[in-house]
C-alpha positions, 0 to 999 in steps of 0.5 A: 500500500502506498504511503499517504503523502503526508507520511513523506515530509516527517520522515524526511524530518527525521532522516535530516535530523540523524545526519544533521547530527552526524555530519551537520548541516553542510556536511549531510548529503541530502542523498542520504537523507531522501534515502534514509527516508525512502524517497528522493532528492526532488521531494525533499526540495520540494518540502525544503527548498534549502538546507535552512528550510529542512534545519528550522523544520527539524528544530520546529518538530519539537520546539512547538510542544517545547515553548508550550511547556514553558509557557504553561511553567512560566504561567503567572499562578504562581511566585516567581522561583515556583515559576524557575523551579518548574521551568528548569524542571521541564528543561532538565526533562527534556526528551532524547529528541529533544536534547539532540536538536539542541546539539545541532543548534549549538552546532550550527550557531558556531558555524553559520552566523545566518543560521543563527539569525534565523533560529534567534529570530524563531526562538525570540518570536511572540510565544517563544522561550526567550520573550516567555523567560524575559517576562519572568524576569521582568517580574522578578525584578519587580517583585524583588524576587531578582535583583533590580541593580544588574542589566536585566539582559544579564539577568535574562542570559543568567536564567537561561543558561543556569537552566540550560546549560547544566542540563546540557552538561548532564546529558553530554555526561550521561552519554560519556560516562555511564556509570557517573551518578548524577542528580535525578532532574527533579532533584537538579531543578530544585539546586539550580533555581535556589542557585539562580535566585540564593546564589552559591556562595557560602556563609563569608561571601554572604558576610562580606557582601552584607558589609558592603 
């Protein structure tokens, strides 16, 4: 039986996103990926025109559900370090999918700044993480719940990797050292919002900061 043709376009979806893995955006033949799909080099351009059509559909796969889930964390029914728990929460339960098309986007922002425009300009649109976490830190600060004497764009990209970019290590961990015992996401949430908001020094940094 054939295959309906709405069947073609997320299997070249997922093809893509194997080799884009491997080999990266330049360097994954799109014979391989019309193979790997079991259809052809003119249907992929039919559905991608370009390399940066079938990236941003890769990343869009599972960016959508993603952004959705951070909206609902980030909903206003709560206080501000409730609201950073359960985001850093769903960060660090990302799925497999997921954590590999955050890899190729690290990637490829390294190496094509025109690409890193085009994922910036979907990851800062209306509904996106970016604007969704900046609102957030808006309100901390109002509420005093972040401090209101640093650049609130500091405060942004400090929430954002706090939240990021340990789950990114943990994963990349996970995958090179088997046997390393690490802290379940739950657990990681928690440590990283009282990290974010409390800091980590200790009880003389604390002193010495009181004093002024």
């Amino acid at each position: 039986m054939a295959r309906p043709r709405s069947d073609i376009a997320p299997r070249i979806v997922h093809a893509a996103r194997d080799r884009f893995l491997k080999h990266g955006v330049d360097g994954a033949s799109l014979r391989d990926i019309a193979r790997a799909a079991r259809s052809s080099v003119g249907m992929v351009h039919y559905y991608f025109p370009t390399k940066d059509d079938l990236l941003l559909a890769v990343i869009e796969e599972v960016y959508g559900a993603m952004s959705a889930d951070i909206r609902k964390a980030l909903e206003p029914d709560a206080g501000v370090e409730e609201r950073l728990r359960r985001l850093y929460a769903r960060i660090a339960g990302m799925s497999d999918e997921e954590f590999t098309v955050i890899r190729i986007v690290l990637r490829e922002a390294l190496v094509s700044s025109g690409r890193l425009k085009k994922v910036f300009a979907r990851f800062t649109a209306e509904g996106a993480h970016v604007p969704l976490i900046a609102g957030t830190v808006a309100q901390g600060i109002q509420t005093g719940a972040l401090r209101d004497d640093m650049n609130p764009l500091f405060l942004l990209v400090a929430t954002m990797a706090l939240g990021f970019m340990p789950v990114v290590a943990r994963r990349l961990a996970q995958g090179a050292l088997p046997d390393l015992q690490l802290p379940p996401p739950a657990e990681m949430a928690s440590g990283l919002t009282r990290a974010l908001l409390h800091g980590i020094g200790g009880p003389e940094v604390r002193r010495r900061a009181d004093l002024g």
